[in-house]
KEVOVO-387084 format. One line per field, with one value per atom (N, C-alpha, C): x, y, z; atom name. Coordinates in steps of 0.02 Angstrom, whole numbers. Each point is the difference from the previous one (the first is absolute). Example, Ala and Ser with C-alpha at 12.3 -4.5 7.8 and 13.67 -1.06 7.14 Angstrom:
<pts>
east	c(660:-45:45:-18:42:-39)
north	c(-284:59:60:53:59:55)
up	c(390:0:0:-36:3:37)
site	c(N:CA:C:N:CA:C)
</pts>
This chain:
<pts>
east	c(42:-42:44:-32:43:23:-27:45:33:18:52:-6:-61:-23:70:2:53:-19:-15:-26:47:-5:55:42:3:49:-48:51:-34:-8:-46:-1:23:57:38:38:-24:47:67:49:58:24:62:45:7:20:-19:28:-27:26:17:73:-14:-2:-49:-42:8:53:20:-51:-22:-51:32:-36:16:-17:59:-8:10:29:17:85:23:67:-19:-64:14:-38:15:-15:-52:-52:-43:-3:-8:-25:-72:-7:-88:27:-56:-12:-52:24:-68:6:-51:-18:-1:38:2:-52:-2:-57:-50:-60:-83:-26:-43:-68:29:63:-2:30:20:20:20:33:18:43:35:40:-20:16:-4:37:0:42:3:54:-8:44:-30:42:51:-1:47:-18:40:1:58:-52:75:60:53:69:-2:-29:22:45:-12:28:-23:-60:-47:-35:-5:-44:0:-48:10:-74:14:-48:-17:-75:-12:-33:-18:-37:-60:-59:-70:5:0:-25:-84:-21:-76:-40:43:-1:-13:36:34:-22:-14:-21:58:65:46:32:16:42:103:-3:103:29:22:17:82:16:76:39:-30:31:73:-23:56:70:6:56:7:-54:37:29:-38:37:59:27:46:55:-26:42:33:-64:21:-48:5:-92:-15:-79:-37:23:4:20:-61:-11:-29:-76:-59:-51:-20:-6:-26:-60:-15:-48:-63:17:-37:34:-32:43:-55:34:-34:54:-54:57:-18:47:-11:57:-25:-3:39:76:9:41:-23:45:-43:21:-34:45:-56:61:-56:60:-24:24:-39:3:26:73:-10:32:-53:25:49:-13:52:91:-10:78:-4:-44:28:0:-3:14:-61:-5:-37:35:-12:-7:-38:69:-9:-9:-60:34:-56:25:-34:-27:-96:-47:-5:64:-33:36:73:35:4:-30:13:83:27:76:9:34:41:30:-41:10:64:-24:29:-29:37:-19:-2:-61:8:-2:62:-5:38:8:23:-62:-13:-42:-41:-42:-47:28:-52:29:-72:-38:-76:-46:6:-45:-66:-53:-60:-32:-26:-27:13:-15:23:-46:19:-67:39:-13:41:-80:41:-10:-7:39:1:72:21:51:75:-17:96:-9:-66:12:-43:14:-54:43:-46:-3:-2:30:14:-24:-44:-9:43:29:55:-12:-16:8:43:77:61:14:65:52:-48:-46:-24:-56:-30:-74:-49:7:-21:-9:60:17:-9:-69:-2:1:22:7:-15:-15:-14:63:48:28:-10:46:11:31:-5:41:-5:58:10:-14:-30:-17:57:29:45:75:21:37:3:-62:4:19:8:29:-44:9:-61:28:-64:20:-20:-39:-13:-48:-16:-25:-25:-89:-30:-25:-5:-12:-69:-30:-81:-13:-58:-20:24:-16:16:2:47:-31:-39:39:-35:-9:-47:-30:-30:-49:-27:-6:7:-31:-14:-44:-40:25:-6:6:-61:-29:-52:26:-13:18:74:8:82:0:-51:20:12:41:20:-30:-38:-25:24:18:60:-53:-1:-25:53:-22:61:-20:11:-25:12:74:10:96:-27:72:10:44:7:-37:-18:-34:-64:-27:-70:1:-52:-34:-65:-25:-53:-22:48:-27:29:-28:21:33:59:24:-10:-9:5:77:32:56:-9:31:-19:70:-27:55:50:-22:40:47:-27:64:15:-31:37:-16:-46:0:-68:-5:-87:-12:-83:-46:-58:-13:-45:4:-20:-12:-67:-25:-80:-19:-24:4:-53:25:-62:-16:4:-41:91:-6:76:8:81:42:-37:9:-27:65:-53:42:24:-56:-22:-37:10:-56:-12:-43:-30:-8:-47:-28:-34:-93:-39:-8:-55:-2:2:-37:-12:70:52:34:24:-42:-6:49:19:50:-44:34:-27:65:-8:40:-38:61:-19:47:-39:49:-22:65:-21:-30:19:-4:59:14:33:8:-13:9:34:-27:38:-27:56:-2:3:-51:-1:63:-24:71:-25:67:-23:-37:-40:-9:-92:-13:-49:8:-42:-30:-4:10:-19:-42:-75:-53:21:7:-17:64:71:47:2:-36:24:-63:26:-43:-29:-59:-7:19:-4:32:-57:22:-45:31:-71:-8:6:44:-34:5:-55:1:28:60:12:-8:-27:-24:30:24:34:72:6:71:-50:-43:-54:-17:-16:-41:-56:-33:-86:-41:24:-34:56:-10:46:-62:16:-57:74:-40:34:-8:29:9:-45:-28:-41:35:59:33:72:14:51:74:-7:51:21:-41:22:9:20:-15:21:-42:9:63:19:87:-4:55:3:-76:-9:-28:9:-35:-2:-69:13:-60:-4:-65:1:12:-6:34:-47:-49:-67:29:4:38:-83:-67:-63:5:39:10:62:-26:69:-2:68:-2:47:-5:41:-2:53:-7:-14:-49:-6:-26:39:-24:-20:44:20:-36:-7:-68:20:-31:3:-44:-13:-67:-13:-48:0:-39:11:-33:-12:-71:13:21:11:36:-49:-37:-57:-64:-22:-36:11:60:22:6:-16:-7:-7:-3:-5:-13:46:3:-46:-57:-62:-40:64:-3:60:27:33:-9:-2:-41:51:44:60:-50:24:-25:55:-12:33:-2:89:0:39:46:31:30:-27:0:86:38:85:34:48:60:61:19:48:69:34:65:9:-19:-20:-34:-49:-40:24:-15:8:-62:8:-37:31:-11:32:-50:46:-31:-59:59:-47:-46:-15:-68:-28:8:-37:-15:67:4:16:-28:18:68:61:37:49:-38:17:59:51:58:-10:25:-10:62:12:71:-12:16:-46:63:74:28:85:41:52:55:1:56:-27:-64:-43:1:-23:-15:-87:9:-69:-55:-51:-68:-17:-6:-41:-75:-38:-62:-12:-62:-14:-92:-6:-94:-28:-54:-33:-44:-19:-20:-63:-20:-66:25:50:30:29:-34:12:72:24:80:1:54:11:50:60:76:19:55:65:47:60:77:50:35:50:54:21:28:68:45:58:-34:35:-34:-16:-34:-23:-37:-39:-11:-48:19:-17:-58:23:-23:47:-60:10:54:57:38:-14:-38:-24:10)
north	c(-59:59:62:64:53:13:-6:23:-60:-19:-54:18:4:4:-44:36:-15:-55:-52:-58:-59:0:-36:30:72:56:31:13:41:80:30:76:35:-46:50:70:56:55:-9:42:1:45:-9:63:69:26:71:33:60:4:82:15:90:31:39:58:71:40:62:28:62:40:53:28:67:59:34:48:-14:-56:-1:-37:-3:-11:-94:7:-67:-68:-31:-66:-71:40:-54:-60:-47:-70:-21:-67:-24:-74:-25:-97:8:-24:-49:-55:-17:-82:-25:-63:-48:28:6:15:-45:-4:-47:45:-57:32:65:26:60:65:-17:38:-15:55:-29:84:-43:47:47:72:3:19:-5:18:57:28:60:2:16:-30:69:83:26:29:61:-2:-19:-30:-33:29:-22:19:53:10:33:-45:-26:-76:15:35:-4:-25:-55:-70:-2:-9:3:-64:-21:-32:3:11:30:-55:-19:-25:25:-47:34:-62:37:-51:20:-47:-20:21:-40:24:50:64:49:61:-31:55:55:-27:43:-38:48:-32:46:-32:4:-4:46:10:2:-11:-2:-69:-50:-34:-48:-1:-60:58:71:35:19:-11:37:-56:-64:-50:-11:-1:-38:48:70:53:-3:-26:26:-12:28:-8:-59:0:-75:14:53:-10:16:3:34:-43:10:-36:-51:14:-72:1:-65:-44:-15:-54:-59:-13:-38:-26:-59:-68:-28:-35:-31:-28:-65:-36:-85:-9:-31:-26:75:9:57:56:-21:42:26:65:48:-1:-15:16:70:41:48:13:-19:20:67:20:90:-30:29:-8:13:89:20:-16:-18:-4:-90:-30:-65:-68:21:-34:-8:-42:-28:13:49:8:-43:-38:-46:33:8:18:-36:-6:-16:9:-11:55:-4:-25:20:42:28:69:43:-23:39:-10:-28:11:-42:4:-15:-80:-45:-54:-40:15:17:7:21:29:-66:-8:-43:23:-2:36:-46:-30:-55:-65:23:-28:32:67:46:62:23:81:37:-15:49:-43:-24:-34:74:-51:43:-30:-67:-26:-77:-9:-67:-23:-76:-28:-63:-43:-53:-47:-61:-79:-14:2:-11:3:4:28:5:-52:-37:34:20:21:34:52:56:10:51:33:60:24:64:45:34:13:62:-7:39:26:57:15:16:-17:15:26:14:68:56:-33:21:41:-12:-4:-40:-52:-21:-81:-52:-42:-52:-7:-16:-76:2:-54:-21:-53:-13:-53:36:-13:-63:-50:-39:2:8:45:-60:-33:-30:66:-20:41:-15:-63:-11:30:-14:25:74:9:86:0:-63:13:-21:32:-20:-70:-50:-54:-15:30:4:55:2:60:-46:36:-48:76:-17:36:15:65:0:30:54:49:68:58:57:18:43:31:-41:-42:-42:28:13:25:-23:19:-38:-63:-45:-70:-34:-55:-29:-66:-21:-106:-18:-58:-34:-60:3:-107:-15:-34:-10:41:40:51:76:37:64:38:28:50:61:18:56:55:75:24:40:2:22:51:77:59:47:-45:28:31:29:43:59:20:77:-26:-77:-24:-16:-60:-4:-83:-19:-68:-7:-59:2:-73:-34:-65:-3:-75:-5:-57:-33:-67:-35:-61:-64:-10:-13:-41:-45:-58:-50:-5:22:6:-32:-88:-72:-1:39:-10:61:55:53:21:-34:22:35:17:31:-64:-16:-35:17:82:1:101:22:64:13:74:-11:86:-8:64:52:55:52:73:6:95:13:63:28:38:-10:22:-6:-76:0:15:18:46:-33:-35:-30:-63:-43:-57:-12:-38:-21:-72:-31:-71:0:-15:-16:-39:0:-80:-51:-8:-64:-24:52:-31:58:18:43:57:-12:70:41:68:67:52:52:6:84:55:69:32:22:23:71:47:73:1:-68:23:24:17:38:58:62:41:22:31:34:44:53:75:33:7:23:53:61:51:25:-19:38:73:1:-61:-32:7:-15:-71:-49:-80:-12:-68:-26:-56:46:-62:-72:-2:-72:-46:22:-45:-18:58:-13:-67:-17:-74:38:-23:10:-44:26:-36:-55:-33:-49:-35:-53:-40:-73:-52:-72:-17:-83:-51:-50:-31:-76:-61:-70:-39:-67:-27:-72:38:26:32:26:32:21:65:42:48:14:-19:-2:46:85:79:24:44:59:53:59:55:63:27:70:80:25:65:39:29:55:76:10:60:-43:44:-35:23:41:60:-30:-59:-2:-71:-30:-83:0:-75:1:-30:20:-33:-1:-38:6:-57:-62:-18:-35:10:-49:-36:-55:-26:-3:-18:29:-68:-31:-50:-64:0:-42:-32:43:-4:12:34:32:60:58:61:-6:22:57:72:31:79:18:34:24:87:31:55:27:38:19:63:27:90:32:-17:48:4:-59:-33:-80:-2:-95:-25:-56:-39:-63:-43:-39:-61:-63:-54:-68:-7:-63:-47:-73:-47:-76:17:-50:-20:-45:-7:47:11:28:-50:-11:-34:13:64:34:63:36:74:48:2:1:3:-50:4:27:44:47:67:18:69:26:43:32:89:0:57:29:92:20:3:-1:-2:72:28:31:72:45:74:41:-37:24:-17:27:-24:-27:-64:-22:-36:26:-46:-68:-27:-91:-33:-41:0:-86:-2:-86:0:-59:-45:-10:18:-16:-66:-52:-84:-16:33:-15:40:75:31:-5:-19:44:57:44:95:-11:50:13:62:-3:39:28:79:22:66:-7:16:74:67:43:50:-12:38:72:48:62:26:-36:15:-47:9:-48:45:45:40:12:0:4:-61:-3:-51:-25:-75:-9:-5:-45:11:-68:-59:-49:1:0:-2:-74:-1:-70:10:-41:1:-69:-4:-58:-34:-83:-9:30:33:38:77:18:41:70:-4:45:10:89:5:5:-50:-3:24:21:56:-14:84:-7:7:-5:9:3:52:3:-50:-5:-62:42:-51:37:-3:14:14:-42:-2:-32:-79:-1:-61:-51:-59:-25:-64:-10:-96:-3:-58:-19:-83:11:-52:-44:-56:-67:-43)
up	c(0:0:0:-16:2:72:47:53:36:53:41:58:58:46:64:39:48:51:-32:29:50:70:22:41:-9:20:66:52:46:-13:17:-35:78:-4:68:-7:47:-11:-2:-54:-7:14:24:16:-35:49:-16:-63:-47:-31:-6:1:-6:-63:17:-47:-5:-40:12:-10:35:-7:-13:-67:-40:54:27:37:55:18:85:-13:53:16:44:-4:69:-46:-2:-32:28:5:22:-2:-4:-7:9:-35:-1:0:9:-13:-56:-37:-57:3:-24:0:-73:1:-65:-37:-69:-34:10:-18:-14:22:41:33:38:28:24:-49:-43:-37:-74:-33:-83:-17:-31:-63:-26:-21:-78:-48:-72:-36:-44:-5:9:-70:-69:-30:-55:42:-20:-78:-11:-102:-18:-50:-46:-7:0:-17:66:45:65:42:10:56:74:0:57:26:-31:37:82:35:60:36:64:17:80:-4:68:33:78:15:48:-17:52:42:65:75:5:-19:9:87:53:42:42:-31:38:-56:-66:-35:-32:-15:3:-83:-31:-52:15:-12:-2:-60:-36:-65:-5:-65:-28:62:-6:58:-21:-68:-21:-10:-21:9:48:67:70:29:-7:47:-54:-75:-22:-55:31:-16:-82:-35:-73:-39:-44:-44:9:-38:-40:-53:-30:-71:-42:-83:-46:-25:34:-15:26:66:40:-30:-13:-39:44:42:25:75:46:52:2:29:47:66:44:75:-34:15:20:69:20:102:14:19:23:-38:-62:-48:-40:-36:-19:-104:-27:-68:-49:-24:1:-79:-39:-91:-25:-18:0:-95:-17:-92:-37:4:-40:41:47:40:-4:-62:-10:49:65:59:55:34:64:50:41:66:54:50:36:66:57:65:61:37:65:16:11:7:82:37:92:4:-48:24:-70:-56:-60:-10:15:-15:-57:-48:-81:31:-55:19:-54:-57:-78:-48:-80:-46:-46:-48:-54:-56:-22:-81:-56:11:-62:-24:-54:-27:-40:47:-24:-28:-54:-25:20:6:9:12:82:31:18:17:-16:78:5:39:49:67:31:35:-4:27:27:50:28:16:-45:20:60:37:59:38:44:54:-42:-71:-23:-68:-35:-74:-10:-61:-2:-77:-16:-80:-20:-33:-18:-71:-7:-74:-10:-49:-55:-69:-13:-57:-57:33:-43:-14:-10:-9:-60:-54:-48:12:56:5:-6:-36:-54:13:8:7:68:2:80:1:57:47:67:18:79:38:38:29:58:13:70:33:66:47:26:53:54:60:49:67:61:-14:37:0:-79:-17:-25:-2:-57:-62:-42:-65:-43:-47:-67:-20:-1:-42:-88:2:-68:-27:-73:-32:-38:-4:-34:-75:-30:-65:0:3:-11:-43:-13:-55:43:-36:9:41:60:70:16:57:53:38:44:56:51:53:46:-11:32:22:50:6:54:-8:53:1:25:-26:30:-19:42:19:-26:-50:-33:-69:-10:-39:-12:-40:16:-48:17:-65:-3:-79:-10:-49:12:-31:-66:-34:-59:-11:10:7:-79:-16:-77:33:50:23:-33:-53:-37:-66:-6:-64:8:-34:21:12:33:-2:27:3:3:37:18:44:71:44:61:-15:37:-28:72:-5:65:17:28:27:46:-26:78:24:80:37:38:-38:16:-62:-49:-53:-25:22:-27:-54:-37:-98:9:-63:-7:-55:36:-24:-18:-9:-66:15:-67:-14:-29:59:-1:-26:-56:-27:20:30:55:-41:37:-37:-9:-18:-30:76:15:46:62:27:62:44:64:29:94:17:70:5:41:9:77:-3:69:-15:69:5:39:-34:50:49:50:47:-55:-56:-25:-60:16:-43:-75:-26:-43:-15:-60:17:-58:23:-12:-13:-79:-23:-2:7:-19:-52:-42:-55:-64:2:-6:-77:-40:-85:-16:-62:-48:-13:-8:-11:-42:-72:-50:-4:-41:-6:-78:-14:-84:33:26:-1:68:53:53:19:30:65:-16:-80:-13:-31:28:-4:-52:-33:-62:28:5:1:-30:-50:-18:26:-2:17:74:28:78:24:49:19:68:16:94:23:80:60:27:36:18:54:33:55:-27:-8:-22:79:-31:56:-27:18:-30:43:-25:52:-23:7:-3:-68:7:-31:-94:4:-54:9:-52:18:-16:68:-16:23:9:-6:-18:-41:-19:-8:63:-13:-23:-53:-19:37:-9:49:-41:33:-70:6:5:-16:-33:-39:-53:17:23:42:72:16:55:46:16:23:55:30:96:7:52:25:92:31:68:21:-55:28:77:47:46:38:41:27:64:44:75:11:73:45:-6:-10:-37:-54:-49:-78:-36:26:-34:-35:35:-31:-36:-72:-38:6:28:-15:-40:-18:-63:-16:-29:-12:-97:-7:-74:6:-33:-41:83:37:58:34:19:57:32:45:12:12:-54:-13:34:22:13:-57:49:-66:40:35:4:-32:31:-64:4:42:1:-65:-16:-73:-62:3:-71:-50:-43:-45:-74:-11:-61:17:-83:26:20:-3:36:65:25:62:40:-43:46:23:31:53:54:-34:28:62:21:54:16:7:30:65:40:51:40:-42:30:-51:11:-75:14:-12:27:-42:-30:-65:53:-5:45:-78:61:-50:5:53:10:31:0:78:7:73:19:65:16:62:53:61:72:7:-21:5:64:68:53:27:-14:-13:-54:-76:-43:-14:29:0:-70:-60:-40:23:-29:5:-64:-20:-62:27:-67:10:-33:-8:-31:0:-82:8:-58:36:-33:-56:0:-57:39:-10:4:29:26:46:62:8:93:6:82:21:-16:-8:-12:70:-15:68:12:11:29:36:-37:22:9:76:16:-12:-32:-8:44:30:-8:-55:23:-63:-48:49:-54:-13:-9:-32:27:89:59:-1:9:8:85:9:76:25:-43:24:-81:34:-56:20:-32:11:-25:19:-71:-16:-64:10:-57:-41:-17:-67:-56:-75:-39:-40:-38:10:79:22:-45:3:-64:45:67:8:77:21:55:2:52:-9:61:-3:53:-37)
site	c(N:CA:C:N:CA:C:N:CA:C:N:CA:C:N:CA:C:N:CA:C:N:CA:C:N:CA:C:N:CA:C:N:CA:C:N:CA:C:N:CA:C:N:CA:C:N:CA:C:N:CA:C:N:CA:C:N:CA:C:N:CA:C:N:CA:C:N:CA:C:N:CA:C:N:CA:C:N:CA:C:N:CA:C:N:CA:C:N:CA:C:N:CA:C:N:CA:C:N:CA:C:N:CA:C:N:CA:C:N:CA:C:N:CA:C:N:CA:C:N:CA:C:N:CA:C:N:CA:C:N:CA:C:N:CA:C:N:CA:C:N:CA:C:N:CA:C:N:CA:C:N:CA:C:N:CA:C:N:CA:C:N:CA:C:N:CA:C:N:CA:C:N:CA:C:N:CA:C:N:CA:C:N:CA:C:N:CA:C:N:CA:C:N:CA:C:N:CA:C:N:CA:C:N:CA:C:N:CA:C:N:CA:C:N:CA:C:N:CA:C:N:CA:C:N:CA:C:N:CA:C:N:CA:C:N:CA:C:N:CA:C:N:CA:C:N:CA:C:N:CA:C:N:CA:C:N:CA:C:N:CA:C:N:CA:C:N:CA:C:N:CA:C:N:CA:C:N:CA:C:N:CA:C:N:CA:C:N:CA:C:N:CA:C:N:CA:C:N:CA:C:N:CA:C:N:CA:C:N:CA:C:N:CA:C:N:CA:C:N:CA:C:N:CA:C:N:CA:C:N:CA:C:N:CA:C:N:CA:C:N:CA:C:N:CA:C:N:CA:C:N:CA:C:N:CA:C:N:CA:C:N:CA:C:N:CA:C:N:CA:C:N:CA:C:N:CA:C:N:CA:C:N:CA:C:N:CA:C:N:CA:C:N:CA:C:N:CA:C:N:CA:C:N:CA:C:N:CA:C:N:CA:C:N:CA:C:N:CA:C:N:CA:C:N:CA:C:N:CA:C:N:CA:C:N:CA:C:N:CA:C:N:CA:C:N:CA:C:N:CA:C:N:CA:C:N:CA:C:N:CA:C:N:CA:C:N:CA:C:N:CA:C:N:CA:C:N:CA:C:N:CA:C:N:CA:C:N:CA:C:N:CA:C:N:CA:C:N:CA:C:N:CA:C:N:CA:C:N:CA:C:N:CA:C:N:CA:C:N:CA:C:N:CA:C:N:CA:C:N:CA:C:N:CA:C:N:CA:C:N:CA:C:N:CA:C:N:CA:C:N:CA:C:N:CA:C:N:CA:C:N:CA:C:N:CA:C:N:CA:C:N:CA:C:N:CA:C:N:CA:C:N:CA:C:N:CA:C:N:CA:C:N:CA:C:N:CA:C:N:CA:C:N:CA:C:N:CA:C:N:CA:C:N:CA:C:N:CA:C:N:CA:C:N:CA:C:N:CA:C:N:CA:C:N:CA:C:N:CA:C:N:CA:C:N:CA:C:N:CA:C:N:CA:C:N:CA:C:N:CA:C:N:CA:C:N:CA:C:N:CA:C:N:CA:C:N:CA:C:N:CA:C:N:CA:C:N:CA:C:N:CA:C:N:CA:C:N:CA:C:N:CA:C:N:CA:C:N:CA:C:N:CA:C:N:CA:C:N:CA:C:N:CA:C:N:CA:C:N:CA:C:N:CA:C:N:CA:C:N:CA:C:N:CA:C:N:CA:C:N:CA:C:N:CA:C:N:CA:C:N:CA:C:N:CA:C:N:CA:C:N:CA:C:N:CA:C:N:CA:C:N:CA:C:N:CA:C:N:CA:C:N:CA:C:N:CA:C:N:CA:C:N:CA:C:N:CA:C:N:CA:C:N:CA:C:N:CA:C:N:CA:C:N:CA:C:N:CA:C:N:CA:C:N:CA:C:N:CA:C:N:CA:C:N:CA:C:N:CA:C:N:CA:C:N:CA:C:N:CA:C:N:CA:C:N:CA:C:N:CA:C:N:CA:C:N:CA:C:N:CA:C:N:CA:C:N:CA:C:N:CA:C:N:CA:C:N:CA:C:N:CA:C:N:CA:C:N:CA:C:N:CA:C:N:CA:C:N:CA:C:N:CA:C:N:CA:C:N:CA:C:N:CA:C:N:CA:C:N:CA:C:N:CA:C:N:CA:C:N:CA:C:N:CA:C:N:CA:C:N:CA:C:N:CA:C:N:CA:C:N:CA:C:N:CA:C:N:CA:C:N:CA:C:N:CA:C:N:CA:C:N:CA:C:N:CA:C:N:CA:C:N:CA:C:N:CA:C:N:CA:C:N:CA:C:N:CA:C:N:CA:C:N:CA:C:N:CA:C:N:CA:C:N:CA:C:N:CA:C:N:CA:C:N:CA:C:N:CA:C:N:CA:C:N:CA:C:N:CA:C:N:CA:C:N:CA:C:N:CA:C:N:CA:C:N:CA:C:N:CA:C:N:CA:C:N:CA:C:N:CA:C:N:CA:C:N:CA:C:N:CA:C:N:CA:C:N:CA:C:N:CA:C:N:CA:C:N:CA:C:N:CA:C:N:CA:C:N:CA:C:N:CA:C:N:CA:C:N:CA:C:N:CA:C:N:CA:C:N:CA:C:N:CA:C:N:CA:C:N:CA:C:N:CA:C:N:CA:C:N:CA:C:N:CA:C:N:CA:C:N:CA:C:N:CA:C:N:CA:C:N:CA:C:N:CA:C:N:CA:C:N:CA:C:N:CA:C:N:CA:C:N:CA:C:N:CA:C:N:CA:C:N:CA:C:N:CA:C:N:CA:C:N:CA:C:N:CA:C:N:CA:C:N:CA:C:N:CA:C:N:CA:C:N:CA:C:N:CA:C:N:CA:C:N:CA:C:N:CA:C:N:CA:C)
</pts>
């Protein structure tokens, strides 16, 4: 699944960590707690070619977020475009793109565990098997050329590179398989591929709306695909109706796709899909809003009935697994700091907070 819930692990407070405060001489300290149920990441993912990537954390608890933590505890950047993060048991791996490399660190002191950079040129996204192996999507030095990486967890070293379609992006595992979304990258594509994760290969390519972007997985199994379309430009910044494709929602069900509903703005397609803790709701963001979608008796496109939930232009939204807080990210341009908004699930804003730039996604 997309996230790696800290299962097994005590969510014991960890040692202290100091926090320079802008404008004082004296150096406080705090306890946080292991990420999950008390807290989570976020990623903060910087402008490009700045090398401002930064990553903050929110204590659930206490209501407090703690920003720039990985350069205060390890006294030197993240580096240019943090991506993605997720934890598996007590480690934190942290996707930063344009700087090529995976950031390794300790999530009970934030401290620099190590760097993985041999293998990958423009990792995007990570997802772990379980405690010894996990996967990496890569879009290649090109843009263009993607791949899904095998990482040993033990070792930290890539074991192999599996060849996919264009800009690999998000993916999910269900059961022994890995589903890879092929986003296109600086090019285009238009499918999701299977990998089985006892041998490593892909065992079938499932052709979706153009440039999917996100997936999920219902209770029953089902995966669910979000994707922006195409977009062409007779002459900027005016549309060429006919070439451009819309964005869209599929459902695929025994590795098939049996709904594909279309976006009805052509200009615009849903992305950031995610699903609540049930696996009934989809939310998703389109044309600067966040929609919802049950996923119950869908069965044809007909029976899809998207609702608005939330009237806000966010730069990423995700799911706090163990509330169901919708939590949308908002970055008002790429040299300020951005905002973290927390919603509940019927679309209520419950706080905000500033967070570092360009926050993209929550790392659990």
């Amino acid at each position: 699944m997309k996230r790696n819930y800290l299962n097994g692990i005590t969510l014991a407070l960890i040692t202290a960590l100091v926090i320079t405060s802008c404008g004082s001489d004296d150096e406080p300290s705090i306890d946080l707690p292991v990420p999950g149920e008390s807290g989570f990441f976020v990623v903060n993912e910087g402008a490009f070619g700045g090398g401002n990537a930064s990553l903050s954390y929110f204590d659930k608890s206490t209501t407090t977020m703690t920003n720039d933590i990985f350069t205060t505890k390890n006294e030197k950047p993240l580096g240019d475009q943090a991506q993605s993060m997720i934890v598996v048991d007590t480690l934190g791996y942290i996707v930063v793109q344009s700087s090529n490399k995976v950031e390794v660190i300790d999530v009970r002191d934030f401290s620099s565990v190590m760097t993985i950079t041999e293998g990958i040129s423009s990792p995007r996204y990570m997802v772990a098997l379980n405690s010894e192996k996990g996967y990496i999507s890569d879009w290649g030095e090109d843009g263009v050329s993607g791949t899904v990486k095998v990482v040993d967890l033990v070792t930290k070293n890539i074991t192999k590179s599996i060849a996919t379609g264009q800009g690999a992006n998000k993916m999910i595992i269900v059961g022994d398989q890995l589903y890879v979304t092929n986003k296109g990258g600086r090019g285009f594509d238009n499918t999701v591929q299977v990998i089985n994760t006892n041998t490593d290969t892909i065992v079938k390519t499932i052709e979706v709306g153009d440039k999917p972007n996100s997936i999920v997985a219902d209770d029953a199994g089902n995966i669910w695909v979000a994707g922006t379309g195409n977009v062409v430009y007779a002459d900027w910044p005016n549309i060429d109706e006919e070439e451009t494709t819309s964005g869209f929602i599929a459902k695929i069900v025994n590795d098939k796709v049996e709904v594909i509903f279309s976006m009805p703005d052509k200009a615009s397609g849903p992305s950031d899909l995610e699903i609540n803790s049930s696996g009934e709701n989809l939310y998703f963001d389109y044309l600067d809003k966040v929609y919802t979608l049950e996923t119950k008796d869908v069965e044809s496109e007909v029976d899809i009935n998207i609702q608005q939930l939330i009237d806000k232009t966010f730069y990423g939204i995700d799911l706090d697994p163990f509330t169901d807080n919708i939590i949308g990210f908002e970055a008002p341009d790429f040299s300020s700091a951005g905002t973290m908004h927390r919603y509940d699930k019927n679309g209520s804003l419950i706080d905000s907070y500033e967070v570092g730039i360009g926050p993209n996604g929550v790392g659990l």
